[in-house]
N, C-alpha and C positions, 0 to 999 in steps of 0.2 A: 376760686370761689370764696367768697368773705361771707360771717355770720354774725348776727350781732347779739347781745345777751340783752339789748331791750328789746321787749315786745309793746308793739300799739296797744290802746286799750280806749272802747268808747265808753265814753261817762256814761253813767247807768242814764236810762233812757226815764223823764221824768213824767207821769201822769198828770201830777196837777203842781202848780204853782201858785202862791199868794204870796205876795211883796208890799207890808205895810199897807194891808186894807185897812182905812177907814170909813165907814159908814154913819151917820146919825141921821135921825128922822127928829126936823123941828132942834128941837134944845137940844135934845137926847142922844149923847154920843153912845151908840151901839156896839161897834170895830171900833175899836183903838189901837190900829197901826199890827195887825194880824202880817204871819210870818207864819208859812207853812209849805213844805214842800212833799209829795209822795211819792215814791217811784212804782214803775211799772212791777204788778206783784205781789206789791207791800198790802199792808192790813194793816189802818188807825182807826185807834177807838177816843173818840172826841165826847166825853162830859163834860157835865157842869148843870146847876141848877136854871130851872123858868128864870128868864129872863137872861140868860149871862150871855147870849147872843149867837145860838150854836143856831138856829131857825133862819135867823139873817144872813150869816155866812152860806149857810148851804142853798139858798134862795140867791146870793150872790154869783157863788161858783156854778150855778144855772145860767145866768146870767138872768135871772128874772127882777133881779133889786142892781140896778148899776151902782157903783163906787165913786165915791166923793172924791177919794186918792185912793192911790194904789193901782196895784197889776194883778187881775187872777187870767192862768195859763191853762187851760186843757190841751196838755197834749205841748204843740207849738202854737197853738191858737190864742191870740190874746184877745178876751173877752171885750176890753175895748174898743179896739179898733173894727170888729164884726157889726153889722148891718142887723135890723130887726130880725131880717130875713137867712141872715146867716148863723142869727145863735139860735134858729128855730133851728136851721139843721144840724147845729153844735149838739143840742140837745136831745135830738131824734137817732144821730147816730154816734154819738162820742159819749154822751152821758148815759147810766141805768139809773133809776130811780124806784127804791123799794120803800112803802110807805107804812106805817104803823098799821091802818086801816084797812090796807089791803085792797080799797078803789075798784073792787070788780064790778064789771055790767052784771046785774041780774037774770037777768032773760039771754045770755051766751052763756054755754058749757067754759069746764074749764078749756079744752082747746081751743073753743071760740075766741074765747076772751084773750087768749096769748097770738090766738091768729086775727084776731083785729088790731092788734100794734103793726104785725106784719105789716096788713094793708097801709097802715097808715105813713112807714116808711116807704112806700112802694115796690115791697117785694113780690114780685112774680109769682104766680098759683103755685108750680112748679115748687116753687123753689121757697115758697113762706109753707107746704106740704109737709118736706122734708123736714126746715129750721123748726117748725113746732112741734114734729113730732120726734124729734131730736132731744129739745127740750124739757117736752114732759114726760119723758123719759129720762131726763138729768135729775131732775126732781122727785123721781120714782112714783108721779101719778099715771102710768099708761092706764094702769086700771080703774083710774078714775077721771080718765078725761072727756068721756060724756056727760056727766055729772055737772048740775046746776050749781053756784053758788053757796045757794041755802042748803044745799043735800052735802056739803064737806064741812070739815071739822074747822078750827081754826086754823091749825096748825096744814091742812092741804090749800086751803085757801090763798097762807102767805106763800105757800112753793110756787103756785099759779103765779103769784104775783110776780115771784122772784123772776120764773120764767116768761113771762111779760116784761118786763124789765132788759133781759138777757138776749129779748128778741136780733137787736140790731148788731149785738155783738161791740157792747163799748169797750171803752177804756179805762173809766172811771164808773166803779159804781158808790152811787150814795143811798148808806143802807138808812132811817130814821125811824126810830126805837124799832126795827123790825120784828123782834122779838118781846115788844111790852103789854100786846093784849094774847096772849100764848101760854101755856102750860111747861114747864121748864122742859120735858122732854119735846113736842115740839119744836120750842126754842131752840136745843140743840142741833138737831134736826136741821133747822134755817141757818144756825152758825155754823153746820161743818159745811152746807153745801157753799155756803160765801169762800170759807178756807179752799175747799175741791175747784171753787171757779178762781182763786188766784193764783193758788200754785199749778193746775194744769193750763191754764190758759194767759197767766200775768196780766188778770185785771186790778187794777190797785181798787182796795176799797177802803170807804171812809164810813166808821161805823157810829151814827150816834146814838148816845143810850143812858142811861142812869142806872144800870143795871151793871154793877163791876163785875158779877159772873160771867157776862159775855163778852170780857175782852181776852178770856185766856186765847180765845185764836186770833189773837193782834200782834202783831210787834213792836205797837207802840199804843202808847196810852198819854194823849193828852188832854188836860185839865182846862175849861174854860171858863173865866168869873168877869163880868164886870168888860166884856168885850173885849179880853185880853185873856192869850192861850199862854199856860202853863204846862213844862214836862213833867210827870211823875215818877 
Protein backbone atom coordinates (compact mmCIF):
# COMPACT_ATOMS: atom_id res chain seq x y z
CA UNK A 1 0.00 0.00 0.00
CA UNK A 2 1.68 3.50 -1.00
CA UNK A 3 0.32 6.92 0.56
CA UNK A 4 1.09 10.20 -0.55
CA UNK A 5 1.66 13.50 1.59
CA UNK A 6 -0.28 15.53 -1.28
CA UNK A 7 -3.68 15.88 -0.96
CA UNK A 8 -6.12 17.09 -4.08
CA UNK A 9 -7.81 20.32 -3.33
CA UNK A 10 -10.67 22.06 -5.54
CA UNK A 11 -10.22 25.84 -6.21
CA UNK A 12 -12.60 27.57 -4.01
CA UNK A 13 -15.77 27.39 -5.91
CA UNK A 14 -16.23 31.07 -7.52
CA UNK A 15 -19.77 33.02 -7.35
CA UNK A 16 -19.34 35.71 -9.46
CA UNK A 17 -16.66 36.71 -11.90
CA UNK A 18 -15.83 40.16 -13.79
CA UNK A 19 -12.76 40.34 -16.11
CA UNK A 20 -11.96 44.06 -17.42
CA UNK A 21 -15.69 45.24 -17.67
CA UNK A 22 -16.07 48.14 -19.70
CA UNK A 23 -19.16 49.99 -20.05
CA UNK A 24 -20.01 53.56 -21.47
CA UNK A 25 -23.20 55.14 -22.42
CA UNK A 26 -22.56 57.76 -25.50
CA UNK A 27 -19.12 59.55 -24.66
CA UNK A 28 -19.37 58.51 -21.10
CA UNK A 29 -16.94 55.90 -20.05
CA UNK A 30 -18.67 54.34 -17.02
CA UNK A 31 -16.55 50.75 -16.34
CA UNK A 32 -13.17 51.28 -16.96
CA UNK A 33 -11.91 47.84 -17.27
CA UNK A 34 -13.54 46.46 -13.67
CA UNK A 35 -11.86 43.27 -12.12
CA UNK A 36 -13.73 41.50 -9.44
CA UNK A 37 -13.99 38.03 -8.30
CA UNK A 38 -16.28 36.66 -5.19
CA UNK A 39 -16.35 33.37 -3.86
CA UNK A 40 -18.97 31.16 -2.64
CA UNK A 41 -19.67 32.53 1.08
CA UNK A 42 -17.76 35.57 0.83
CA UNK A 43 -19.35 39.06 1.86
CA UNK A 44 -18.16 42.44 -0.28
CA UNK A 45 -19.10 45.68 0.49
CA UNK A 46 -18.80 47.87 -2.72
CA UNK A 47 -18.67 51.99 -2.30
CA UNK A 48 -18.15 54.96 -3.71
CA UNK A 49 -20.04 58.15 -4.49
CA UNK A 50 -23.38 59.03 -7.26
CA UNK A 51 -22.16 58.55 -10.16
CA UNK A 52 -18.75 56.29 -9.72
CA UNK A 53 -20.52 53.54 -11.38
CA UNK A 54 -21.63 50.91 -8.69
CA UNK A 55 -25.71 51.13 -10.27
CA UNK A 56 -24.12 50.09 -13.75
CA UNK A 57 -22.04 47.32 -12.60
CA UNK A 58 -24.80 45.77 -10.65
CA UNK A 59 -27.43 46.19 -13.52
CA UNK A 60 -24.43 44.51 -15.66
CA UNK A 61 -23.90 41.45 -13.47
CA UNK A 62 -27.85 41.11 -13.88
CA UNK A 63 -27.23 41.06 -17.16
CA UNK A 64 -29.71 43.75 -17.70
CA UNK A 65 -26.93 46.48 -19.23
CA UNK A 66 -24.75 44.09 -21.63
CA UNK A 67 -20.75 44.99 -21.78
CA UNK A 68 -18.84 46.71 -24.37
CA UNK A 69 -15.78 44.41 -23.30
CA UNK A 70 -15.26 42.28 -20.91
CA UNK A 71 -16.57 38.93 -19.14
CA UNK A 72 -19.00 38.87 -16.10
CA UNK A 73 -19.47 34.99 -14.75
CA UNK A 74 -22.43 33.97 -12.36
CA UNK A 75 -21.58 30.94 -11.23
CA UNK A 76 -19.99 29.21 -14.70
CA UNK A 77 -22.51 30.98 -16.64
CA UNK A 78 -21.05 33.59 -18.86
CA UNK A 79 -23.44 36.42 -19.22
CA UNK A 80 -22.40 36.81 -22.76
CA UNK A 81 -22.83 34.01 -24.46
CA UNK A 82 -26.74 33.52 -22.66
CA UNK A 83 -29.88 34.24 -24.84
CA UNK A 84 -32.44 36.96 -23.64
CA UNK A 85 -34.27 34.05 -22.53
CA UNK A 86 -31.66 32.48 -20.54
CA UNK A 87 -30.44 35.49 -18.46
CA UNK A 88 -34.05 35.81 -17.60
CA UNK A 89 -33.51 32.51 -15.91
CA UNK A 90 -29.98 33.41 -14.78
CA UNK A 91 -31.73 36.00 -12.97
CA UNK A 92 -34.87 34.09 -11.58
CA UNK A 93 -32.83 31.38 -10.06
CA UNK A 94 -29.02 32.19 -9.68
CA UNK A 95 -29.34 35.96 -8.70
CA UNK A 96 -31.25 37.45 -5.13
CA UNK A 97 -31.81 41.04 -5.55
CA UNK A 98 -32.60 43.23 -2.32
CA UNK A 99 -33.49 46.73 -3.05
CA UNK A 100 -33.28 49.88 -1.00
CA UNK A 101 -37.16 50.38 -1.42
CA UNK A 102 -38.26 47.37 -0.70
CA UNK A 103 -40.60 46.84 -4.08
CA UNK A 104 -43.59 45.23 -2.27
CA UNK A 105 -47.12 44.66 -3.71
CA UNK A 106 -49.43 46.51 -1.50
CA UNK A 107 -52.54 44.62 -1.63
CA UNK A 108 -50.43 40.97 -0.84
CA UNK A 109 -49.60 40.16 2.90
CA UNK A 110 -46.14 39.72 3.69
CA UNK A 111 -46.35 35.90 2.88
CA UNK A 112 -48.12 36.80 -0.21
CA UNK A 113 -45.68 38.88 -1.52
CA UNK A 114 -42.67 36.34 -0.96
CA UNK A 115 -45.07 33.67 -2.35
CA UNK A 116 -45.62 35.45 -5.43
CA UNK A 117 -41.77 35.23 -6.45
CA UNK A 118 -42.48 31.44 -5.74
CA UNK A 119 -45.05 31.41 -8.58
CA UNK A 120 -43.22 33.26 -10.68
CA UNK A 121 -40.25 30.91 -10.71
CA UNK A 122 -42.71 27.96 -10.92
CA UNK A 123 -42.63 26.46 -7.80
CA UNK A 124 -45.25 24.02 -7.05
CA UNK A 125 -48.07 24.85 -4.22
CA UNK A 126 -46.64 22.24 -2.17
CA UNK A 127 -43.50 22.99 -2.24
CA UNK A 128 -43.54 27.37 -2.62
CA UNK A 129 -45.91 26.34 1.03
CA UNK A 130 -43.08 25.07 2.78
CA UNK A 131 -40.08 27.58 0.97
CA UNK A 132 -42.01 30.58 2.29
CA UNK A 133 -42.96 29.64 5.35
CA UNK A 134 -39.40 28.49 5.93
CA UNK A 135 -38.45 31.90 4.98
CA UNK A 136 -40.45 34.12 6.98
CA UNK A 137 -39.45 32.27 9.60
CA UNK A 138 -35.64 32.92 8.70
CA UNK A 139 -36.49 36.53 8.87
CA UNK A 140 -38.41 36.15 12.25
CA UNK A 141 -41.69 37.55 10.68
CA UNK A 142 -43.92 34.34 11.36
CA UNK A 143 -45.81 36.66 13.54
CA UNK A 144 -46.24 38.95 11.00
CA UNK A 145 -46.88 37.41 7.97
CA UNK A 146 -50.56 38.23 7.49
CA UNK A 147 -49.77 41.57 7.70
CA UNK A 148 -50.11 44.20 4.76
CA UNK A 149 -47.25 46.36 3.67
CA UNK A 150 -48.41 49.47 5.12
CA UNK A 151 -49.25 47.86 8.72
CA UNK A 152 -44.99 46.82 9.02
CA UNK A 153 -42.28 48.86 10.16
CA UNK A 154 -39.46 49.51 7.84
CA UNK A 155 -37.25 47.57 9.04
CA UNK A 156 -40.04 43.99 8.68
CA UNK A 157 -40.69 45.33 5.45
CA UNK A 158 -37.02 44.92 4.16
CA UNK A 159 -36.91 41.06 5.86
CA UNK A 160 -39.91 40.47 3.48
CA UNK A 161 -38.06 41.59 0.98
CA UNK A 162 -34.89 39.81 1.83
CA UNK A 163 -37.09 36.84 1.86
CA UNK A 164 -38.48 37.49 -1.43
CA UNK A 165 -35.16 37.69 -2.70
CA UNK A 166 -34.16 34.34 -1.09
CA UNK A 167 -37.12 32.59 -2.53
CA UNK A 168 -35.22 30.65 -5.34
CA UNK A 169 -32.36 29.96 -3.28
CA UNK A 170 -29.29 31.76 -5.31
CA UNK A 171 -26.07 32.04 -5.36
CA UNK A 172 -25.24 35.36 -5.55
CA UNK A 173 -27.09 37.92 -3.60
CA UNK A 174 -26.96 41.57 -4.52
CA UNK A 175 -27.80 43.62 -1.58
CA UNK A 176 -28.42 47.81 -2.80
CA UNK A 177 -28.17 50.26 0.06
CA UNK A 178 -30.37 47.65 1.83
CA UNK A 179 -30.09 49.11 4.89
CA UNK A 180 -30.31 53.19 3.78
CA UNK A 181 -34.03 54.18 4.42
CA UNK A 182 -33.75 51.99 8.10
CA UNK A 183 -33.11 52.90 11.55
CA UNK A 184 -29.59 51.60 12.67
CA UNK A 185 -31.04 48.93 14.68
CA UNK A 186 -33.22 47.52 12.01
CA UNK A 187 -30.31 47.79 9.84
CA UNK A 188 -28.65 45.52 11.83
CA UNK A 189 -31.07 43.24 11.90
CA UNK A 190 -30.97 43.14 7.84
CA UNK A 191 -27.02 42.90 8.04
CA UNK A 192 -26.74 39.98 10.46
CA UNK A 193 -29.34 38.00 8.50
CA UNK A 194 -27.19 38.49 5.07
CA UNK A 195 -24.04 37.25 7.29
CA UNK A 196 -26.53 34.01 8.97
CA UNK A 197 -27.48 33.54 4.90
CA UNK A 198 -23.62 33.17 3.86
CA UNK A 199 -22.00 31.41 6.46
CA UNK A 200 -24.94 28.75 6.92
CA UNK A 201 -25.82 28.33 3.38
CA UNK A 202 -22.39 29.92 1.05
CA UNK A 203 -24.20 32.60 -0.65
CA UNK A 204 -21.76 35.10 -1.69
CA UNK A 205 -23.07 38.64 -1.24
CA UNK A 206 -22.33 41.80 -2.77
CA UNK A 207 -23.19 44.59 -0.65
CA UNK A 208 -23.67 48.28 -1.74
CA UNK A 209 -23.80 51.00 0.50
CA UNK A 210 -22.31 54.51 1.51
CA UNK A 211 -22.89 53.67 4.94
CA UNK A 212 -19.06 52.32 6.23
CA UNK A 213 -21.03 50.99 9.54
CA UNK A 214 -22.42 48.24 7.44
CA UNK A 215 -19.49 46.65 6.10
CA UNK A 216 -18.28 45.27 9.55
CA UNK A 217 -20.01 41.92 8.37
CA UNK A 218 -17.81 41.96 5.02
CA UNK A 219 -14.72 40.54 4.41
CA UNK A 220 -13.89 42.81 2.02
CA UNK A 221 -14.39 46.41 1.34
CA UNK A 222 -14.01 47.75 -2.05
CA UNK A 223 -13.86 51.41 -2.98
CA UNK A 224 -15.27 52.58 -6.36
CA UNK A 225 -14.58 56.21 -8.19
CA UNK A 226 -14.75 57.20 -11.64
CA UNK A 227 -15.71 53.40 -13.01
CA UNK A 228 -12.73 51.94 -11.46
CA UNK A 229 -12.62 49.63 -8.19
CA UNK A 230 -10.26 50.29 -5.51
CA UNK A 231 -9.12 48.03 -2.36
CA UNK A 232 -9.24 49.59 1.04
Amino acid sequence: MTSSSQSSTKPERLALQVIGAQKSFGQVSVLRGVNLEIKGGERVALMGPSGSGKSTLLNCICGIEPLDRGTIKVGEKNLSALSNRELEKLRRHAIGYVFQSFHLLPTLTAFENVEFSAQLVGMGHSERIRRVSELIDFVGLSHRKDHLPDALSGGERQRVALARALIHQPSLVLADEPTGSLDSEAGNQVLELLKTLSEKQGVAILLVTRDLASTHICDRVISMKDGALTVD
